[in-house]
TORKOL-4160 file (C-alpha; in steps of 0.2 Angstrom, whole numbers, padded with zeros to 4 digits, m for minus):
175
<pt num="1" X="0198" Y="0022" Z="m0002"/>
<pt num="2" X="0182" Y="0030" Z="m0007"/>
<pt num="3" X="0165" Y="0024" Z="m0002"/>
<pt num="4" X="0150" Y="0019" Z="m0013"/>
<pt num="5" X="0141" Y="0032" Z="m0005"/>
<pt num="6" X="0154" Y="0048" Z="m0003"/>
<pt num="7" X="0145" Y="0063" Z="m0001"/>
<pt num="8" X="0127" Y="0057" Z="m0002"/>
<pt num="9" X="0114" Y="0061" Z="0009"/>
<pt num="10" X="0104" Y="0048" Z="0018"/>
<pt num="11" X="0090" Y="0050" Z="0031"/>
<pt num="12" X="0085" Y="0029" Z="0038"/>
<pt num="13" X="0068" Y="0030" Z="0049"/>
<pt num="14" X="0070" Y="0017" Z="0063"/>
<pt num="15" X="0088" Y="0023" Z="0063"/>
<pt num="16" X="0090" Y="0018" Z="0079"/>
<pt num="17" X="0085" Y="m0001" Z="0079"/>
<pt num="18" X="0094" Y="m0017" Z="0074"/>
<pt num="19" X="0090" Y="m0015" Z="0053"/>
<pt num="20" X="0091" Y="0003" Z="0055"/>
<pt num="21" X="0106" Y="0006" Z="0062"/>
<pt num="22" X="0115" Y="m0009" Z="0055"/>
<pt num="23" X="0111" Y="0003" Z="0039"/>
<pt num="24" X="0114" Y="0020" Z="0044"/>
<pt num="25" X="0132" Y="0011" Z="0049"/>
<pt num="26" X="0136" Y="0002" Z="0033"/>
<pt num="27" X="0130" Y="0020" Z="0025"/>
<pt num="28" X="0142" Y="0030" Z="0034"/>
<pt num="29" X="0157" Y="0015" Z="0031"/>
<pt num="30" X="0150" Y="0020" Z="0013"/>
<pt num="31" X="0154" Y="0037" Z="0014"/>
<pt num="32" X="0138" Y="0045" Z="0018"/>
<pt num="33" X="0130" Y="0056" Z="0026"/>
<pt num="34" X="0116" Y="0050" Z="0038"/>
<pt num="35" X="0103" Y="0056" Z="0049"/>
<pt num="36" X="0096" Y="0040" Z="0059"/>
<pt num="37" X="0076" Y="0047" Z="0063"/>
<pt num="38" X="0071" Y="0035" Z="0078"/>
<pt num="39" X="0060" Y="0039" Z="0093"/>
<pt num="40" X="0075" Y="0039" Z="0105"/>
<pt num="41" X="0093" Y="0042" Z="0102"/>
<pt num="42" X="0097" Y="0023" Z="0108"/>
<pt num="43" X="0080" Y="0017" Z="0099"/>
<pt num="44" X="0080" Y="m0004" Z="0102"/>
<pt num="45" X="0098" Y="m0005" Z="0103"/>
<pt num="46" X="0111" Y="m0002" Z="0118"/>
<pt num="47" X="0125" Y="0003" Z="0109"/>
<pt num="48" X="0132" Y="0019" Z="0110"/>
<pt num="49" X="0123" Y="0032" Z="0097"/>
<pt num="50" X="0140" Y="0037" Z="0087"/>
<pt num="51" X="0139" Y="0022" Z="0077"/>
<pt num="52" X="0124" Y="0028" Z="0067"/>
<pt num="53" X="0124" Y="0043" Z="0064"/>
<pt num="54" X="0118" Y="0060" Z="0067"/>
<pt num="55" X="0100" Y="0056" Z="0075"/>
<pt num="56" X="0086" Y="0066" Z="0073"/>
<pt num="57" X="0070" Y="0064" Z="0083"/>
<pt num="58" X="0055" Y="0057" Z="0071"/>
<pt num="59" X="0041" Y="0049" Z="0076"/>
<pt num="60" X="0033" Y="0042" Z="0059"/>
<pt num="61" X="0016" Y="0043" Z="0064"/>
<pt num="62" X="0017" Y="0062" Z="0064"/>
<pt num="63" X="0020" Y="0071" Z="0049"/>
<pt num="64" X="0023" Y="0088" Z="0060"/>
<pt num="65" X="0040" Y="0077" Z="0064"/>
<pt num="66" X="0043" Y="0072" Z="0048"/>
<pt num="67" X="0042" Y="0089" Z="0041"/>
<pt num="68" X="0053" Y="0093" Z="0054"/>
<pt num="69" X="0067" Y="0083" Z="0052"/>
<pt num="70" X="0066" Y="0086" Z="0032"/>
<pt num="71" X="0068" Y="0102" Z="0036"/>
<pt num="72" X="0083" Y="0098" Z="0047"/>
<pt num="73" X="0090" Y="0089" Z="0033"/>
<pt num="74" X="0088" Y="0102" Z="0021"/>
<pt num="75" X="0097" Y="0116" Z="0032"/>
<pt num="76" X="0111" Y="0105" Z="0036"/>
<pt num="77" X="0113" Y="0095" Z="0019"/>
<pt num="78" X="0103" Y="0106" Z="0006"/>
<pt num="79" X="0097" Y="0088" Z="m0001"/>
<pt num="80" X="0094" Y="0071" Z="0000"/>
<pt num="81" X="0100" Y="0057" Z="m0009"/>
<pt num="82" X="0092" Y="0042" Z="m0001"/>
<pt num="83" X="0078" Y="0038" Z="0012"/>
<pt num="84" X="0076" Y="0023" Z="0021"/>
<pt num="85" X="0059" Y="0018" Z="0027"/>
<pt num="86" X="0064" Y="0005" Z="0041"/>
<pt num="87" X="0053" Y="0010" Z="0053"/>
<pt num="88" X="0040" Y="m0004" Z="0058"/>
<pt num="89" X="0032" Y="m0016" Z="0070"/>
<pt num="90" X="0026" Y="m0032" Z="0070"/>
<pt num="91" X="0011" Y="m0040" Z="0080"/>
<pt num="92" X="0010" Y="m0058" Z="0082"/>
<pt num="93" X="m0009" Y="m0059" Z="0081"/>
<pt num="94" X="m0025" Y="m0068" Z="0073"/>
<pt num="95" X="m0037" Y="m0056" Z="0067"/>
<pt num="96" X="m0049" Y="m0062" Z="0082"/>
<pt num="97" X="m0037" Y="m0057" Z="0095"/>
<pt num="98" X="m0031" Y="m0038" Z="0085"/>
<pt num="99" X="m0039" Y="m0025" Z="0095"/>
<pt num="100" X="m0045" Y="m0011" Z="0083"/>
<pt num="101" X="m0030" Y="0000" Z="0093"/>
<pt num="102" X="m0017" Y="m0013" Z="0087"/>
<pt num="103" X="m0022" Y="m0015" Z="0070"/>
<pt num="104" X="m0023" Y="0007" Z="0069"/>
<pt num="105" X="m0006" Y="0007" Z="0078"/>
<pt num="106" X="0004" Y="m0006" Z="0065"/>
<pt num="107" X="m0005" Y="0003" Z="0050"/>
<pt num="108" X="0000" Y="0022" Z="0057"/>
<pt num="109" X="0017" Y="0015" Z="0060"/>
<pt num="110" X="0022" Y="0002" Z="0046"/>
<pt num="111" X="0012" Y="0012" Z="0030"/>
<pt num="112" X="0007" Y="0030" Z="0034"/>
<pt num="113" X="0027" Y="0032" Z="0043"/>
<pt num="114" X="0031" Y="0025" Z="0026"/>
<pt num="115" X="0018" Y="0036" Z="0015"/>
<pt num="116" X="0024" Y="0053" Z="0025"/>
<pt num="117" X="0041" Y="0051" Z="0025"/>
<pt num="118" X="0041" Y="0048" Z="0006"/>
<pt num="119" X="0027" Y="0062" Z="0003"/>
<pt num="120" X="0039" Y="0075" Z="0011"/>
<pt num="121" X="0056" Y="0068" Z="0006"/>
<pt num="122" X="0051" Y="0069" Z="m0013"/>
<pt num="123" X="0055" Y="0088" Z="m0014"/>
<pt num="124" X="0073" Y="0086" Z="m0006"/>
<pt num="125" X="0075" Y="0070" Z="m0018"/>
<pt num="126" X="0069" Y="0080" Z="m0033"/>
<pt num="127" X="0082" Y="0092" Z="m0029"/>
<pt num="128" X="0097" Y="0078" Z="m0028"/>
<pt num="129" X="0092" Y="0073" Z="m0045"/>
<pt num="130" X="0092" Y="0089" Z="m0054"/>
<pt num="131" X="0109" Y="0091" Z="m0046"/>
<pt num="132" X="0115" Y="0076" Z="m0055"/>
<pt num="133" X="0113" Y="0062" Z="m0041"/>
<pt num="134" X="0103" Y="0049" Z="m0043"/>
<pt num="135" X="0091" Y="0048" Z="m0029"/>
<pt num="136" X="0083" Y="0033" Z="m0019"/>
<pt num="137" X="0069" Y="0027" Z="m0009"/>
<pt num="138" X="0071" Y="0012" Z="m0001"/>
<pt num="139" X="0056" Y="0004" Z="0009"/>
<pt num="140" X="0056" Y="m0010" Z="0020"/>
<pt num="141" X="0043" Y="m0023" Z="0014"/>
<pt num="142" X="0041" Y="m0043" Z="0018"/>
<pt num="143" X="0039" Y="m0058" Z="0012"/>
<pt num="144" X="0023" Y="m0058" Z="0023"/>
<pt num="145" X="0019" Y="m0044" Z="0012"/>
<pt num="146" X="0014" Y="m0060" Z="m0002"/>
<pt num="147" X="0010" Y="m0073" Z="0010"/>
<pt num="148" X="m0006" Y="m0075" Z="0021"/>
<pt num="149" X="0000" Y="m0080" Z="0038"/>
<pt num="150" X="m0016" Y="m0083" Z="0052"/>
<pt num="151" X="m0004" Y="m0077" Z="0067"/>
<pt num="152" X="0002" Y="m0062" Z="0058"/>
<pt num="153" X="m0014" Y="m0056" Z="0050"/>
<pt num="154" X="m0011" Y="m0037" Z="0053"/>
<pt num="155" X="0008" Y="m0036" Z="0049"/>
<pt num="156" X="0003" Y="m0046" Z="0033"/>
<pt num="157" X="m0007" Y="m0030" Z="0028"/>
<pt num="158" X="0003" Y="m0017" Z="0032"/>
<pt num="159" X="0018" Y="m0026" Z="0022"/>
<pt num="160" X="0006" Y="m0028" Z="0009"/>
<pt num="161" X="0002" Y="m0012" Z="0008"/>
<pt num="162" X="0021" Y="m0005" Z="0007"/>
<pt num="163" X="0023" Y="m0017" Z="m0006"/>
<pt num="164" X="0008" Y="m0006" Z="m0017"/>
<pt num="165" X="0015" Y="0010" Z="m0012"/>
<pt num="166" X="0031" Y="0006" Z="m0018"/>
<pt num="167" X="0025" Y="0001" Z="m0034"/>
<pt num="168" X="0014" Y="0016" Z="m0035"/>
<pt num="169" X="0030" Y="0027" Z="m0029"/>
<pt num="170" X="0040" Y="0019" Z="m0042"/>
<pt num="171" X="0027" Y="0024" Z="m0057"/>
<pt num="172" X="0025" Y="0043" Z="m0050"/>
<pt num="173" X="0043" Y="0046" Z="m0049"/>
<pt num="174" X="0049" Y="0036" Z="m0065"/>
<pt num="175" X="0034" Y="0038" Z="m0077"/>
């Protein structure tokens, strides 16, 4: 039996955590490809690191690090078909109680990890599509992106955010 996804090329930030790896290991049932970018090779999770792929070191905050593991990608892979922004954090804050650190922090994390990662996936995704693949991103919003939760006031914004981006995302890359 053939996968959905044989011989695709998939790269999921936050690769290593519950969401994340639950994808990279549906992904690979599929047929694909993946590189699971986390901060560790065990990320949130305990499990053992074969189930999710091949892992690659990416911190999402630092584009250095995503250019790196693009370019991992491309050396091994030549393309990529689909990226996964799954990458994020949530605080469980008013706005009184955010310290300006969280607030940079859930932003660096939640929207710039999902801005780089698409800004320097795009030439490998390009390159999938002229080959005849239809290529993917796919980013990780919220319904908290729409709703205006007191508690959540910073993860509200950031899911918000991603929400925007993929809209605008969706307008560059298909006209």
């Amino acid at each position: 039996m053939t996968g959905m996804l044989q011989g695709r090329v998939a790269l999921v930030t936050g690769g290593r955590g519950g969401i994340g790896r639950a994808i990279c290991a549906r992904f690979l049932h599929e047929g694909a490809t993946v590189y699971a970018a986390d901060l560790s090779d065990h990320g949130s999770m305990e499990a053992g690191a074969g189930d999710a792929g091949r892992f690659i070191r990416m911190d999402v905050t630092s584009e250095a690090e995503i250019r790196a593991a693009m370019e991992t990608v491309a050396g091994d892979s030549g393309r990529l078909d689909i990226l996964v922004n799954a990458a994020g954090i949530e605080l469980e804050h008013t706005i009184e109680h955010t310290s300006l650190d969280d607030w940079n922090r859930i932003f660096a994390i939640n929207v710039t990890g999902t801005f780089l990662a698409a800004k320097h996936a795009l030439p490998l995704l390009r390159k999938a599509s002229a080959g005849g693949s239809t290529a993917s991103i796919i980013n990780f919003g919220s319904y908290d992106g729409f709703i205006a939760d007191p508690g959540l006031a910073a993860y509200c914004a950031t899911k918000g955010a991603v929400h925007a981006l993929t809209r605008a995302l969706g307008r560059a890359i298909g006209g």
